[in-house]
C-alpha positions in Angstrom: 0.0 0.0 0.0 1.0 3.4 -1.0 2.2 5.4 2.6 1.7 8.5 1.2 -1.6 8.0 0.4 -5.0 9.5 1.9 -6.3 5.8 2.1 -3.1 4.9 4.3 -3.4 8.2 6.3 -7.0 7.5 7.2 -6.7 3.5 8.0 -3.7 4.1 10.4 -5.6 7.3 11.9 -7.8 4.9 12.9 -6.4 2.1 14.3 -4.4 4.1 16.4 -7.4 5.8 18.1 -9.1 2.6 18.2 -6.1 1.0 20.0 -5.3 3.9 22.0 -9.2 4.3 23.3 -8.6 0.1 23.7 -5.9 1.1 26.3 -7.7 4.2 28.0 -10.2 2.2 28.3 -8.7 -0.5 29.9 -6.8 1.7 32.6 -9.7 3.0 33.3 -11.1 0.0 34.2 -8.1 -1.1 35.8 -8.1 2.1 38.1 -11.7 2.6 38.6 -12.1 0.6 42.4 -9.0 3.3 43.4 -10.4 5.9 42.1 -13.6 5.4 43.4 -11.3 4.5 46.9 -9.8 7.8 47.0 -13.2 9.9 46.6 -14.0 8.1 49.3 -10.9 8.5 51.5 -11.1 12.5 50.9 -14.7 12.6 51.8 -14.3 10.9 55.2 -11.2 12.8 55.5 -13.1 16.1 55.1 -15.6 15.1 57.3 -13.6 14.5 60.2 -11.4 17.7 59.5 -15.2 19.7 59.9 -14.8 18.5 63.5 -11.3 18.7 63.8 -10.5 15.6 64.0 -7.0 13.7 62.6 -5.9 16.1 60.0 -2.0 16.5 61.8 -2.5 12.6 62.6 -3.0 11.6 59.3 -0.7 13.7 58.1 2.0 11.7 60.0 0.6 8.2 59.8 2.5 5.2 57.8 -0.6 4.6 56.1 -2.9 7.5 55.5 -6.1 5.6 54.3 -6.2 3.1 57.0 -5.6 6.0 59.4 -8.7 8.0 58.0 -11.0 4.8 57.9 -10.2 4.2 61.1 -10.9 7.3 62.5 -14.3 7.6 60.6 -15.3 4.6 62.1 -14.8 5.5 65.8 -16.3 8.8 65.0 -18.5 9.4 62.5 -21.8 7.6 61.8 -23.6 8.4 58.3 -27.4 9.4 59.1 -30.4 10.8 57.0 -33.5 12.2 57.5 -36.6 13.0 55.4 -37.7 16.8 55.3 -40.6 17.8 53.3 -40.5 14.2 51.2 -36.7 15.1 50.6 -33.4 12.8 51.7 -30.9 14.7 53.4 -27.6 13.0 54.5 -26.6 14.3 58.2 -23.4 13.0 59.7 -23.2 12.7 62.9 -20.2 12.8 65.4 -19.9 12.0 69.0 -16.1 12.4 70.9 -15.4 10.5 73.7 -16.7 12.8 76.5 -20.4 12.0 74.2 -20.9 15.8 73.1 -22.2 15.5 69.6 -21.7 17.4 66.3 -24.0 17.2 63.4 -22.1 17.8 60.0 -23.9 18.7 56.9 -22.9 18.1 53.6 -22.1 21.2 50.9 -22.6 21.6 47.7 -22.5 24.6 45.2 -20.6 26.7 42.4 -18.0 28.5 42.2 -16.3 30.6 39.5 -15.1 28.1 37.0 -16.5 25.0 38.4 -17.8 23.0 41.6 -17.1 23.9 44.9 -18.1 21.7 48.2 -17.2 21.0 52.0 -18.7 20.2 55.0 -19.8 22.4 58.3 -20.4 20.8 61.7 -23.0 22.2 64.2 -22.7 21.4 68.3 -25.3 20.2 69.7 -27.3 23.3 70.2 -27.8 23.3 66.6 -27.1 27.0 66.3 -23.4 26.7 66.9 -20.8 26.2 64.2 -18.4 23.7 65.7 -16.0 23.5 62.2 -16.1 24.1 58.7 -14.2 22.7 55.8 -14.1 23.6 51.8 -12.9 22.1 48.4 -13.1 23.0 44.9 -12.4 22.1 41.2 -10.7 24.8 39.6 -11.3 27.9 41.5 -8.2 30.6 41.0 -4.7 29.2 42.7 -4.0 32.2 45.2 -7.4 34.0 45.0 -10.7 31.6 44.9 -8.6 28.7 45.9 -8.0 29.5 49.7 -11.2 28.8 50.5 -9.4 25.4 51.2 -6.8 27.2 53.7 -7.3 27.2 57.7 -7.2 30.9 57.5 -10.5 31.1 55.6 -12.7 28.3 56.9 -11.0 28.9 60.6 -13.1 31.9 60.4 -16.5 29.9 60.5 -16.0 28.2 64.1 -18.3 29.3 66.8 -20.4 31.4 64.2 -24.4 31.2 64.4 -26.8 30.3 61.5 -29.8 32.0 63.6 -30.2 35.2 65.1 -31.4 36.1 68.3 -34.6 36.4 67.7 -34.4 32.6 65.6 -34.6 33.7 62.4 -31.9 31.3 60.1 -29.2 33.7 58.2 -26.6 31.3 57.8 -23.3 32.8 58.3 -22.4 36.1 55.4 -19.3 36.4 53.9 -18.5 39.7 53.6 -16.3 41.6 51.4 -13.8 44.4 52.6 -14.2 43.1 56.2 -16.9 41.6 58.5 -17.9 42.9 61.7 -15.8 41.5 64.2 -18.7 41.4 66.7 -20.6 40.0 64.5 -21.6 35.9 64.9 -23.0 35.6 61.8 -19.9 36.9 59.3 -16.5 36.5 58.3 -13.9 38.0 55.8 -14.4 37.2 52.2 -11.2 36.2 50.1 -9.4 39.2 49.0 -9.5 39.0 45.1 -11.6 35.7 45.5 -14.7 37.6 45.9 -17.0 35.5 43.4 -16.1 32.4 44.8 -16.3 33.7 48.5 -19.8 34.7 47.9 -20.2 31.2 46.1 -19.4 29.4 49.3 -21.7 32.0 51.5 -24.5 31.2 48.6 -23.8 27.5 49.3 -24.4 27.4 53.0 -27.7 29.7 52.4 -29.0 27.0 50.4 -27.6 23.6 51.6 -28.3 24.3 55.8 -31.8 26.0 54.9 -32.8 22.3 53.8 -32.2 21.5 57.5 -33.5 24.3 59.7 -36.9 22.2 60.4 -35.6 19.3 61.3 -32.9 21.7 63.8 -36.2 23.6 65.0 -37.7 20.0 66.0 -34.7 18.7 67.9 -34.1 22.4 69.6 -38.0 21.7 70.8 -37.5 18.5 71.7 -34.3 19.2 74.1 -36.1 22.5 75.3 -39.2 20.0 76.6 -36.7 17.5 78.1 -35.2 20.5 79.9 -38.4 21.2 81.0 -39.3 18.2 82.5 -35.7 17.5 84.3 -36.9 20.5 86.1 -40.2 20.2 87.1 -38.4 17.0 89.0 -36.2 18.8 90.6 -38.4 21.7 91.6 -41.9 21.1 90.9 -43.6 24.7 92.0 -40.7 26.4 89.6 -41.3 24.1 86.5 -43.0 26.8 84.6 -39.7 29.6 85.1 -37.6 26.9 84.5 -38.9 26.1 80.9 -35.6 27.2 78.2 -37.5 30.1 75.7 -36.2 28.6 72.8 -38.3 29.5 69.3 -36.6 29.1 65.4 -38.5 31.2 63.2 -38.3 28.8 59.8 -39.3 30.9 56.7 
């Protein structure tokens, strides 16, 4: 057969890409149960970062994964609940002293692609215990350090309700939140977009939640109640908590 011909040019065109999509395809297989090992890994790893738990530890261990899976294990126990028809995963975590944090999932958009983390309530609900963040292909040095401790830091012991129990998430705010302020922290500087993507993102994602908070918040206010009015019947009444979430 003539090589310099268009007939060549086109039958060797195309057995390369059928044997190179062959091989692709192949590794692809080959790789898939690691791949889909390490999204796993990095998940459970986030999660226990959003209640600061084994991040230096890992860090340092011989073997990272079994580290991480053990750790999730003793911690961390996947949950769900149904609000308004709607499944919505809820991680919950209980330390060794049995104090509790409830860790919801994130999920949003940045400014060139997905962004996601996780953020960890105490037990009140109310309280941000931790906060973590990823993305795909925000800005290295602008829209990336969302992932740094010196943004999502900022979130611990924030409130997602007001005093009055109205839910406003936690604002991030460019040119400098209010230092006295529970509800804010500082936005990126030059990372603006992806700062308020991230503020967007809890709006949205913890809303989903706020009924199921207002029930549980309700249902600790009339256990309250009740441990009371055994230990000092005549005062039950005054000793009742005044807790009420507006949900909108």
């Amino acid at each position: 057969m003539n090589t310099n011909s268009n007939i060549y040019t086109i039958i060797y065109a195309t057995i390369m890409v059928v044997v190179v999509a062959v091989i692709l395809a192949f590794a692809s297989s080959l790789l898939k149960e690691r791949q889909q090992r390490n999204v796993e890994i990095e998940r459970k790893e986030m999660i226990l970062r959003s209640v600061q738990l084994g991040a230096d530890e890992a860090a340092r261990a011989s073997d990272k994964d079994s580290y991480i899976e053990a750790e999730y294990a003793r911690y961390i126990k996947d949950s769900s609940i149904n609000e308004q028809g709607k499944d919505l995963t809820l991680y919950i975590c209980t330390i060794e002293s049995g104090e509790r944090f409830y860790v919801i999932p994130l999920r949003g958009v940045g400014l060139w692609g997905p962004v996601w983390g996780y953020i960890s309530l105490k037990g009140d609900f109310n309280t941000v215990y931790g906060a973590t963040f990823d993305h795909k292909s925000e800005t290295p040095g602008l829209g990336a350090e969302i992932t740094t401790p010196m943004f999502y830091k900022q979130f611990e012991n924030k409130r997602i309700f007001d005093d009055s129990g109205n839910f406003v998430s936690v604002q991030v705010v460019k040119g400098g939140a209010d230092a006295s302020s529970g509800h804010e922290v500082d936005a990126i500087s030059g990372g603006t977009i992806t700062s308020k993507a991230v503020e967007e993102m809890l709006l949205k994602n913890i809303k989903d939640y706020t009924s199921f908070f207002a029930a549980k918040l309700k249902e600790s206010a009339e256990k309250a109640a009740e441990k009371a009015a055994e230990i000092q019947p005549s005062d039950s009444l005054s000793a009742t908590p005044s807790i009420q979430v507006n949900i909108q």
